[in-house]
C-alpha positions in Angstrom: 96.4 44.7 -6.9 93.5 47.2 -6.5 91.0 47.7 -4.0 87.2 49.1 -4.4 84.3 49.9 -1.9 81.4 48.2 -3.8 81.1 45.2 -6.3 80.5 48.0 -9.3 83.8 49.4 -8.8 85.6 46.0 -8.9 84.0 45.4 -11.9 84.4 48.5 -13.7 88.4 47.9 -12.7 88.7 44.1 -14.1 86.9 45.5 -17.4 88.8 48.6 -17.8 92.2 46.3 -17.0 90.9 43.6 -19.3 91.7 41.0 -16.4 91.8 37.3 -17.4 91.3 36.0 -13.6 90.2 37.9 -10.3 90.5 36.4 -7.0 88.1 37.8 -4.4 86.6 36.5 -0.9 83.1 37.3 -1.6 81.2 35.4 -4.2 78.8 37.9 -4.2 81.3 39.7 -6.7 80.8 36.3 -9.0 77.1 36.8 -9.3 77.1 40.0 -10.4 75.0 39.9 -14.0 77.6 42.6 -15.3 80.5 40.4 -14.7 82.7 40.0 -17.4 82.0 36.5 -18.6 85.7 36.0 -20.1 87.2 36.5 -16.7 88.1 33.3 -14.7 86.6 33.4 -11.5 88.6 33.0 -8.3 87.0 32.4 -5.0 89.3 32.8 -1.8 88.2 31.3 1.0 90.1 29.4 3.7 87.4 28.2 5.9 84.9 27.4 3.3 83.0 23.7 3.0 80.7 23.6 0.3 81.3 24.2 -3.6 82.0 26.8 -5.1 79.0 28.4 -7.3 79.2 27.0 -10.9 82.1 28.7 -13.0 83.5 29.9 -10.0 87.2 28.0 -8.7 87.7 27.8 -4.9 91.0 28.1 -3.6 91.2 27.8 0.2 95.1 28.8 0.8 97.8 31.5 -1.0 99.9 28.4 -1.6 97.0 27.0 -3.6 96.4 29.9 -5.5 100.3 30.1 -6.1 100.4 26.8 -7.3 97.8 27.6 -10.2 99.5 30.7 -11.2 102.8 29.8 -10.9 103.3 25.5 -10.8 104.4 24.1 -14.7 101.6 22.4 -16.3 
């Protein structure tokens, strides 16, 4: 788990880590044009009542996101 004070440095982290997924709780992050397109996009947000943008997954509780991860397919 990292942290980062501005969108550019969690971006800069998921391509210097190569991530496959990111979870974040701003979609703002998910916009960004320098996003690396091979990254699943995770959006965290518990309250939330409309979609998700498009390409981006919403998951509105730990258990769900757990349950994506970790659950056998």
């Amino acid at each position: 788990m990292f942290f980062a004070g501005t969108r550019e440095e969690k971006i800069a982290h998921i391509r210097q880590l190569s991530c496959t997924h990111f979870i974040d709780d701003l979609e703002e992050t998910f916009l960004e044009a320098s996003f690396p397109p091979a990254t699943e996009r995770i959006l965290y947000e518990p309250g939330r009542q409309s979609p998700a943008p498009k390409g981006v997954a919403l998951m509105r509780t730990w258990q769900e996101i757990r349950d994506y991860f970790f659950s056998a397919n």
